[in-house]
VMD Tcl script that draws the C-alpha trace (Angstrom):
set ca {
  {34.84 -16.43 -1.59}
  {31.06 -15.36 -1.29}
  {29.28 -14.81 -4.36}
  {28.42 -11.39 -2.61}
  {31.79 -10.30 -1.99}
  {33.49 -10.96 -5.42}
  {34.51 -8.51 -7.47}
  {32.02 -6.20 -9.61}
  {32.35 -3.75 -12.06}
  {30.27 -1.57 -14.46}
  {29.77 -1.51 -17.48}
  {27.67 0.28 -20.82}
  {25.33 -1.85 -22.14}
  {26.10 -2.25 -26.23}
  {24.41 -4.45 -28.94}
  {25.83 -7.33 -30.63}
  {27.99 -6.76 -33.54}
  {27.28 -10.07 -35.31}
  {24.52 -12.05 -35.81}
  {25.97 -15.03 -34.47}
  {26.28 -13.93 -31.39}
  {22.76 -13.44 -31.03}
  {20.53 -16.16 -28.88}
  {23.84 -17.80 -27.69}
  {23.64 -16.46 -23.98}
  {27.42 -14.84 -24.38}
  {28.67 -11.75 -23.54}
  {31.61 -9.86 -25.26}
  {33.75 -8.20 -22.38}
  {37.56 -6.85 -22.77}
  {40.48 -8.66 -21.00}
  {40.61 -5.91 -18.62}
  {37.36 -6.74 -16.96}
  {37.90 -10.26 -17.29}
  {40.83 -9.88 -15.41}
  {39.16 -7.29 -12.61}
  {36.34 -10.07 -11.98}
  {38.81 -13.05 -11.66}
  {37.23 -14.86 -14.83}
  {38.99 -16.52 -18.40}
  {36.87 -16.65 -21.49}
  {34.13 -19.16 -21.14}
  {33.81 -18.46 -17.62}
  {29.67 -17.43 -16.38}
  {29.02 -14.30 -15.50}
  {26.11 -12.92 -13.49}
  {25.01 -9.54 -15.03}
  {22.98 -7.48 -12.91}
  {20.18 -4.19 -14.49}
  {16.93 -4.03 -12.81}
  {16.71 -7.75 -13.32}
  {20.01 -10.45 -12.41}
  {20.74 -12.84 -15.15}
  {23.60 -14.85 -16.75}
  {25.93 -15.30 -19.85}
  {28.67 -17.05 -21.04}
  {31.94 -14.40 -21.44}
  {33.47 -13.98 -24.55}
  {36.68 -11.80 -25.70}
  {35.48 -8.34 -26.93}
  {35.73 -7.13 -30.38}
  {39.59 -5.76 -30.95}
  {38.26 -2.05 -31.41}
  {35.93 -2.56 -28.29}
  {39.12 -3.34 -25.87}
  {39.44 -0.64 -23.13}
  {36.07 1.24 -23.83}
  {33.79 -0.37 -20.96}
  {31.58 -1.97 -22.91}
  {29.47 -5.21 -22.51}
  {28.13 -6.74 -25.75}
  {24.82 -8.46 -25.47}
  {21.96 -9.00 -27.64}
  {18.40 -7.95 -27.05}
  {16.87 -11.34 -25.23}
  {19.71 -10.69 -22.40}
  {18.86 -6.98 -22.24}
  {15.22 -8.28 -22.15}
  {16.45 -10.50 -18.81}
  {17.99 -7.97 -17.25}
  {15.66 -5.78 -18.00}
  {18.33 -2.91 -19.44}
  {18.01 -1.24 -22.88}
  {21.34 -0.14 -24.77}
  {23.36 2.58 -23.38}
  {21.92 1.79 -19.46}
  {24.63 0.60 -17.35}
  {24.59 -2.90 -15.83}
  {26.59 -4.65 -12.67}
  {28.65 -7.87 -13.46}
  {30.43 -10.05 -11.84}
  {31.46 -14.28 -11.79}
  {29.29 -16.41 -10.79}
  {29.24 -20.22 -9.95}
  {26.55 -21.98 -11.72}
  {24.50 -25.23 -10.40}
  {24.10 -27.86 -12.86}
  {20.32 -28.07 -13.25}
  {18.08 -31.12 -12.23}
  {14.84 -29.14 -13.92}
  {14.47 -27.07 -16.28}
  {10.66 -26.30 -16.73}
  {9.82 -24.15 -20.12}
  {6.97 -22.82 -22.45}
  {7.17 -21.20 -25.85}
  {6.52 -17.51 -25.57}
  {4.13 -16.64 -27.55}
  {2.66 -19.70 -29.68}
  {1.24 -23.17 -29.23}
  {3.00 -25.78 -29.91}
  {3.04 -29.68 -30.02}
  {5.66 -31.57 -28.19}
  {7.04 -34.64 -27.70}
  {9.95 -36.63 -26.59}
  {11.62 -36.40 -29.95}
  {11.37 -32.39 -29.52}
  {12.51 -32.18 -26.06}
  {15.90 -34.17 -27.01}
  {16.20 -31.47 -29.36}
  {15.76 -28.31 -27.18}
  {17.95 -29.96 -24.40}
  {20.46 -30.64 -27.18}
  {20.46 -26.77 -27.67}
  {20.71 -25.50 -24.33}
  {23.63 -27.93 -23.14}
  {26.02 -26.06 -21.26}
  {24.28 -22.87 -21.98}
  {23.30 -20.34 -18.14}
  {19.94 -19.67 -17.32}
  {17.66 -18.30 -14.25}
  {13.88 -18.36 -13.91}
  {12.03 -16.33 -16.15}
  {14.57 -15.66 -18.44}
  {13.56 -15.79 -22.66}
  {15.99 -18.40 -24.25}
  {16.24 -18.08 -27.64}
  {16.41 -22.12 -29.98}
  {17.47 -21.56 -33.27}
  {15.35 -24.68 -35.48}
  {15.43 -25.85 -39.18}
  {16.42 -22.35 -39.96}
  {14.17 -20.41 -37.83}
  {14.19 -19.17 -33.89}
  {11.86 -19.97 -31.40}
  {12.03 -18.23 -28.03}
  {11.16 -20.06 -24.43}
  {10.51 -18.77 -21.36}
  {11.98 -20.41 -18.20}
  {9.09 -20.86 -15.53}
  {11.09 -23.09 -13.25}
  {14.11 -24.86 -12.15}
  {15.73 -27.25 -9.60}
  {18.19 -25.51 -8.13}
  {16.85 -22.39 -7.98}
  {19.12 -19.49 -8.85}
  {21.93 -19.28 -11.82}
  {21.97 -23.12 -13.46}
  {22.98 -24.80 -16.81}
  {21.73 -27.53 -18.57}
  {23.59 -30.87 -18.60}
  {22.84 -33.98 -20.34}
  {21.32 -35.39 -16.78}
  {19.29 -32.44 -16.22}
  {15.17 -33.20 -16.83}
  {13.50 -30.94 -19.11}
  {9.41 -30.46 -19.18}
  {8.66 -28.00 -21.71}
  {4.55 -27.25 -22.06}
  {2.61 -26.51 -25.08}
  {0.68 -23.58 -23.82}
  {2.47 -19.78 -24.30}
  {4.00 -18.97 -21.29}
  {2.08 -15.98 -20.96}
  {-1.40 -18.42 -20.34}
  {0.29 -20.52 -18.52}
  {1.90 -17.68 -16.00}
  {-1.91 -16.20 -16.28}
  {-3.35 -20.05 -15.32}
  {-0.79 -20.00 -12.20}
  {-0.93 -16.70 -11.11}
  {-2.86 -17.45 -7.96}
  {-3.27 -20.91 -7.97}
  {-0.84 -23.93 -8.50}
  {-2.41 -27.40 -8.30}
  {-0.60 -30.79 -8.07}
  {-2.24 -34.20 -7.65}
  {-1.52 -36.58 -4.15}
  {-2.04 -39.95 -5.55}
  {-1.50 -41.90 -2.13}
  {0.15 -41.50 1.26}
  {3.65 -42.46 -0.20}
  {3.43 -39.32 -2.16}
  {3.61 -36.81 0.45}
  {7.04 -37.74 1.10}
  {7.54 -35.83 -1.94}
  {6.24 -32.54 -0.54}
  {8.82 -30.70 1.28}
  {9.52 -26.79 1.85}
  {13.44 -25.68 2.12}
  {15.18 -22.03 1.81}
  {16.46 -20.63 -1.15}
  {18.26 -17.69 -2.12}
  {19.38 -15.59 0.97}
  {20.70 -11.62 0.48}
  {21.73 -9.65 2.76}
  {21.80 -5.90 2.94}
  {22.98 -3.43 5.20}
  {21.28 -0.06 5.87}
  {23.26 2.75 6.17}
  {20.79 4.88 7.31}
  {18.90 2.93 10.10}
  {21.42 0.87 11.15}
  {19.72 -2.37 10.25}
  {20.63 -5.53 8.68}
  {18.12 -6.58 5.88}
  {17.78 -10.77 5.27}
  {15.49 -11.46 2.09}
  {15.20 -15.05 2.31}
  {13.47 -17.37 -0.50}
  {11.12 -19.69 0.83}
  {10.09 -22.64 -1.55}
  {7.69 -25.23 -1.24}
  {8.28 -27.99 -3.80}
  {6.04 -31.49 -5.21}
  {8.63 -33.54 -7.00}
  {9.80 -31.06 -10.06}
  {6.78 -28.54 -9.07}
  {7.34 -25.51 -6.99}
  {6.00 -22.60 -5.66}
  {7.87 -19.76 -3.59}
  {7.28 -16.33 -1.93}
  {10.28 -14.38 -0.06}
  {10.06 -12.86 3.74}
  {12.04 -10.51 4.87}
  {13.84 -9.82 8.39}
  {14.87 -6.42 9.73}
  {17.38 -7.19 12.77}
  {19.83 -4.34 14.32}
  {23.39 -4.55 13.94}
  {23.97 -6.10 17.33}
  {21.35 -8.90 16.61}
  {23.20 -9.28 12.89}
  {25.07 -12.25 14.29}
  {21.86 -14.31 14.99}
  {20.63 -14.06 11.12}
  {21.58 -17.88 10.44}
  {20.08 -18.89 13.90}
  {16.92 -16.82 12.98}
  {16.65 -19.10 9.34}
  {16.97 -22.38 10.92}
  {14.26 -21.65 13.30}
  {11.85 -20.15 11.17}
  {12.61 -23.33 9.04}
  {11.97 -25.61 11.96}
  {8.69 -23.97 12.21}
  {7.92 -24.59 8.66}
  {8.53 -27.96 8.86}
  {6.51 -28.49 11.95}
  {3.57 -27.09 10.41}
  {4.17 -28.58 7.16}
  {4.26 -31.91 8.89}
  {0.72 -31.43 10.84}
  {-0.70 -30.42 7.03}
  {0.68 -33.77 5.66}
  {-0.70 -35.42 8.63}
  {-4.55 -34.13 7.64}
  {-3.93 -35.45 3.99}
  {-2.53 -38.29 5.16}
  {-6.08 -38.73 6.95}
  {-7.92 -37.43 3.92}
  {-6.22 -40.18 1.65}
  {-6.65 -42.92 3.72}
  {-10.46 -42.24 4.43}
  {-11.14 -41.80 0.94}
  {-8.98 -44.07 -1.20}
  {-8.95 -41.35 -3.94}
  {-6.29 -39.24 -5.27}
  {-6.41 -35.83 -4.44}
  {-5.41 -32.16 -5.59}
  {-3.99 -29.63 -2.99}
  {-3.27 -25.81 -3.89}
  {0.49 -25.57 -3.12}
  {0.15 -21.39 -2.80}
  {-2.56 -22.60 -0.38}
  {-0.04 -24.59 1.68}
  {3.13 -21.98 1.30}
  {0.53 -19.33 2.85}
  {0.28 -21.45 5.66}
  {3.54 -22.18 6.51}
  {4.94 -18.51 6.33}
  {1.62 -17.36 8.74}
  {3.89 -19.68 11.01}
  {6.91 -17.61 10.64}
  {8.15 -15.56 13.77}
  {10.08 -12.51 14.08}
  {13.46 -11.64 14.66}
  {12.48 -10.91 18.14}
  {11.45 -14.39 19.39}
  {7.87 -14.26 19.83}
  {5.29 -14.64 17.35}
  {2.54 -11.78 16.95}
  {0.26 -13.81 18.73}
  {2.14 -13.66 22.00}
  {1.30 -10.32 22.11}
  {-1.87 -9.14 24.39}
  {-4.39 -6.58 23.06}
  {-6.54 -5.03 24.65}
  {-9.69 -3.40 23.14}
  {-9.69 -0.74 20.45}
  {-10.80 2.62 22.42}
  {-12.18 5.93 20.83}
  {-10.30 8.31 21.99}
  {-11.77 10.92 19.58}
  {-15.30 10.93 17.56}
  {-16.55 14.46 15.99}
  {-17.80 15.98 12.60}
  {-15.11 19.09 11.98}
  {-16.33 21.06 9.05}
  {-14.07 20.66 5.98}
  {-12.52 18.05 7.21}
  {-15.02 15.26 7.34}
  {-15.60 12.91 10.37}
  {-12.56 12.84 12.95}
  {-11.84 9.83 14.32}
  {-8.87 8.92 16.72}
  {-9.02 5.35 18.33}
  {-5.78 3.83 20.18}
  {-5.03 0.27 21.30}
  {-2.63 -0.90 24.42}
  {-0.27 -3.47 23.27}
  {1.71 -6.08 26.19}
  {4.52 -7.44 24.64}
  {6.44 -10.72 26.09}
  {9.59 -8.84 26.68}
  {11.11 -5.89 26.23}
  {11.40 -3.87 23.34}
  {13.97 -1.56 21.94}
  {11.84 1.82 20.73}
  {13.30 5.49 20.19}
  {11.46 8.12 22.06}
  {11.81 11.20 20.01}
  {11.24 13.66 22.25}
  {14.45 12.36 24.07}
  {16.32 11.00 21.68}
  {17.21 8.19 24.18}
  {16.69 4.20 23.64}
  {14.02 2.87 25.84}
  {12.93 -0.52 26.55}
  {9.06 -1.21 26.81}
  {6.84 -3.50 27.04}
  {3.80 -1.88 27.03}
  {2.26 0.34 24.40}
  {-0.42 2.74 23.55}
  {-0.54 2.76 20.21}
  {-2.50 5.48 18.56}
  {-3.55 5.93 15.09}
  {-6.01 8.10 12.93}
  {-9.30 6.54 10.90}
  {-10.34 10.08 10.52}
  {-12.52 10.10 6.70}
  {-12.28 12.77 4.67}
  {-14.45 15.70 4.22}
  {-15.45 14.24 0.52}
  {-15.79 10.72 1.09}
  {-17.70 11.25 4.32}
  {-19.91 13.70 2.45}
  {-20.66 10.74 -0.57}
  {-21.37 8.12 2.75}
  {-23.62 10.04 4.17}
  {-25.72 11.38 0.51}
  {-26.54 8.18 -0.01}
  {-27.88 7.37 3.89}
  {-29.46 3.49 3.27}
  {-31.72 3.59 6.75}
  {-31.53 0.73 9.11}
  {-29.68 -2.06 7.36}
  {-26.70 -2.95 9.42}
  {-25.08 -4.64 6.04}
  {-25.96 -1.61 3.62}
  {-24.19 0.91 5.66}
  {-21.41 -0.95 5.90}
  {-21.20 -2.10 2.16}
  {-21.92 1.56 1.08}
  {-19.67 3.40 3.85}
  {-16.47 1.15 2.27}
  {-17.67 1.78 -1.58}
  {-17.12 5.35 -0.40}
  {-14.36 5.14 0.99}
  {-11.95 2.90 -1.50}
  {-9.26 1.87 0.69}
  {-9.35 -0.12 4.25}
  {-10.58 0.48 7.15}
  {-10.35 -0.56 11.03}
  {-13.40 -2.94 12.55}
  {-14.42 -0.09 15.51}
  {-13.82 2.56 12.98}
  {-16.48 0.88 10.88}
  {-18.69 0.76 13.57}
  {-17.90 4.15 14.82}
  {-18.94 5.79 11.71}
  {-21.91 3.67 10.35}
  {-23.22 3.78 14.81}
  {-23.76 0.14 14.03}
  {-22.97 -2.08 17.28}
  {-18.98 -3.25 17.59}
  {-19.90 -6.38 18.44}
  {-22.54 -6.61 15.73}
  {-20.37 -5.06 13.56}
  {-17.86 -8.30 14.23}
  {-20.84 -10.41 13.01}
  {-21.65 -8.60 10.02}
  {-18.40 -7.92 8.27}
  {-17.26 -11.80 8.82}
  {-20.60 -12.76 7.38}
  {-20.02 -10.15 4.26}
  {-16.36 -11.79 4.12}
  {-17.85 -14.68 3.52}
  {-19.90 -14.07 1.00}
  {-17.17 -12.38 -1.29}
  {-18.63 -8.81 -0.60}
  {-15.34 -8.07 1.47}
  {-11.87 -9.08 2.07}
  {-9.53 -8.65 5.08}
  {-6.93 -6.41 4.52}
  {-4.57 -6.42 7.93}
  {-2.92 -3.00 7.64}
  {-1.64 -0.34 9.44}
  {-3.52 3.05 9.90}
  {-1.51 6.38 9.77}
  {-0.46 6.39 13.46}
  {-0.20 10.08 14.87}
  {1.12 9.59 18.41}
  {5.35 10.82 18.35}
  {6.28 6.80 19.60}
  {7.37 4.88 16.61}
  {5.22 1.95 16.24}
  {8.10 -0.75 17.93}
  {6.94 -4.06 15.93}
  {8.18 -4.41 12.21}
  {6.02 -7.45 11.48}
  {2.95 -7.25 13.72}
  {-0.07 -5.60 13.26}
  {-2.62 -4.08 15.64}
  {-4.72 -6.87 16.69}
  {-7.99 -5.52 14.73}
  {-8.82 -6.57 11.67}
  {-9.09 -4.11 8.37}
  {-11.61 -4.41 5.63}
  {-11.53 -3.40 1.99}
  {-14.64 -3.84 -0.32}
  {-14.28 -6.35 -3.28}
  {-15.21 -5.94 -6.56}
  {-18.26 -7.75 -5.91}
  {-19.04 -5.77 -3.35}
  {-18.98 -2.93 -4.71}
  {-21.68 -3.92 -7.57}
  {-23.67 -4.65 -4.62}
  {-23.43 -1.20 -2.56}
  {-23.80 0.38 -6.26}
  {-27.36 -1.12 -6.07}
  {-28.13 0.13 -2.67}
  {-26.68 3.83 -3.83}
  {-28.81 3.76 -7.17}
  {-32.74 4.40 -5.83}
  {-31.47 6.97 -3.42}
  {-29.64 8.92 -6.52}
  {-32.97 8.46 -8.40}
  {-34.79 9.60 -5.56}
  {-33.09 12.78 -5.30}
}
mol new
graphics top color blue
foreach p $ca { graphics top sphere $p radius 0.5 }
foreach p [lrange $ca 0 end-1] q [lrange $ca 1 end] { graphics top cylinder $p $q radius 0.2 }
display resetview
């Protein structure tokens, strides 16, 4: 049976009674759940809060029989993120034997070796984990937590006496700081991309009730030998298209791979040329590949044909601030499903107008225009985003600064580059009654948000004209 379809019940979240049950991974159920679940004592259970983790089932307490009550101590509250009294999902749940276990003491630095790594993997044999769980080792009389950055499977594991373990001296909290954006690995010749490969993880699916839609969060992971780095997409497909979700996996993975393949290809080049080991950014290379990931509909968002952003609408209204209303006509490559509310009825389109509103604000216009910075092309644009604090549409930009579009173009790819802006790709507030038809497309016009750098900049263009006044 699916691990999504077995049996689950609820229970109360309660403390541990005894000491030694604390730092053990087990929780103490009664024989009535353990019988609703289809589990025996020793059996793994998957226990579910705001957070999923794991623990090994135990008999509960004689006077805790019948009451509904799972026993666990604070570090698996702390992975499930539950306190005592909340109520928490569980249910059984194979576990993988792990390959890799990667971990890092929580809050101290410490020195290791291979002596001390025989001893931690000593301690966790047999014992359930998931990434970024806290694992509790209990040494010469004192406890030392560890935090579980990474593993091989990914998902519910357990430590065997085959399984590797890399455990780094830097807290976990520095090292999750060090790795928050980037994560480096070394290519030491061409032999060693071999070793770079991306593959799906966890896949959950979820129906909607509401819009009739099935949900597909799929784990994408890109992995170097024992080092990985994932992200999750997600796919929206209607209940007739449900039947396709596998089909619409494999192909997105075939994509992957393709790309994946012409990037190995370039390093392959880069190696060869320079006869020099080299470091790539895998978060670097996973952005890449899922840019290459179509939707459920079969076309990626590039197949579609914009035309040119249009103002439809351009005026100062008093209390409201400057009014703008621009649209965009959209050709898609087939047809698409949309619901036309003044009907009610299912149509199928292939061309849209899409309209949306860039209007700003009676107070934010106000501030943009106080602090008026003349002729420079750059200053009104740096100044007219410091105002505004949130993204904003290329024509609208040029709209309400009255620079040129096309030298508008120029400009804001020129302040990209110097770190003064950053691309945001988002949606504006559309106003027209069609529902905007493509989940994971965007209006071919690029959005801009000031940086932080940016922002010290337009702060020094605003300054002599606050003096000044």
């Amino acid at each position: 049976m699916d691990s999504k379809e077995k049996a689950i019940v609820s229970l109360k979240v309660g403390e541990a009674k005894q000491q030694r049950d604390v730092g053990e991974n087990i929780a103490r159920i009664d024989s009535e759940t353990m019988k609703t679940i289809g589990i025996s004592m020793g059996d793994f259970i998957e226990i579910i809060g705001k957070k999923s983790t794991a623990a090994k089932a135990v008999l509960a307490y004689p006077e805790d029989q019948g009451l509904s009550v799972i026993r666990i101590d604070g570090f698996i509250r702390k992975n499930c993120d539950v306190a005592i009294n909340d109520f928490v999902s569980l249910r059984k749940v194979e576990v993988e034997p792990a390959k890799y276990i990667k971990l890092a003491p929580v809050d101290i630095r410490i020195s290791v070796d291979n002596d001390f790594i025989r001893f931690v993997k000593d301690r966790l044999i047999d014992r359930p984990a998931t990434r970024g769980d806290t694992l509790l080792i209990t040494m010469l009389g004192h406890s030392m937590p560890f935090k579980v950055l990474d593993t091989l499977p990914r998902g519910i594991i357990k430590t065997l006496k085959t399984t590797e373990i890399e455990i780094l001296s830097e807290p976990s909290l520095v090292v999750e700081q060090q790795n928050k954006n980037t994560y480096y690995v070394q290519i030491i010749n061409t032999e060693d991309l071999e070793n770079l490969n991306v593959s799906i993880g966890e896949v959950e699916r979820i129906v909607n009730v509401i819009t009739n839609e099935l949900i597909i969060k799929c784990e994408i992971i890109l992995n170097y030998r024992t080092s990985f780095k994932s992200t999750q997409i997600t796919f929206n497909l209607r209940l007739d298209e449900a039947t396709e979700w596998k089909n619409i996996i494999d192909k997105n993975k075939n994509i992957m791979e393709k790309k994946l393949r012409d990037i190995k290809n370039r390093l392959m080049k880069l190696l060869e040329a320079s006869d020099i080991p080299i470091k790539i950014d895998l978060s670097q290379i996973l952005n890449e590949l899922i840019d290459q990931v179509v939707d459920h509909e079969n076309f990626d968002i590039f197949d579609i044909r914009a035309e040119d952003v249009r103002v439809l609408e351009k005026r100062k209204v008093p209390k409201e601030g400057l009014r703008l209303i621009l649209s965009q006509k959209l050709t898609f490559p087939k047809p698409i499903k949309v619901l036309d509310l003044h009907s009610s009825e299912i149509l199928e389109k292939t061309i849209f107008e899409v309209i949306y509103n860039a209007s700003i604000p009676e107070e934010q216009y106000s501030s943009y225009e106080g602090f008026s910075v003349g002729k420079a092309s750059k200053s009104k644009i740096l100044v007219l985003l410091a105002s505004l604090g949130y993204s904003y549409p290329t024509t609208a930009i040029a709209e309400a600064t009255g620079v040129a579009l096309s030298l508008t173009k120029r400009l804001l790819w020129e302040l990209k580059r110097d770190g003064l802006l950053e691309g945001a790709f988002c949606a504006g507030s559309y106003i027209e009654s069609e529902i905007w038809p493509y989940k994971y497309g965007h209006l071919q016009e690029n959005y801009w948000m000031i940086t932080e750098k940016g922002i010290k900049e337009a702060e020094k263009l605003i300054r002599p004209h606050t003096q000044a006044s």
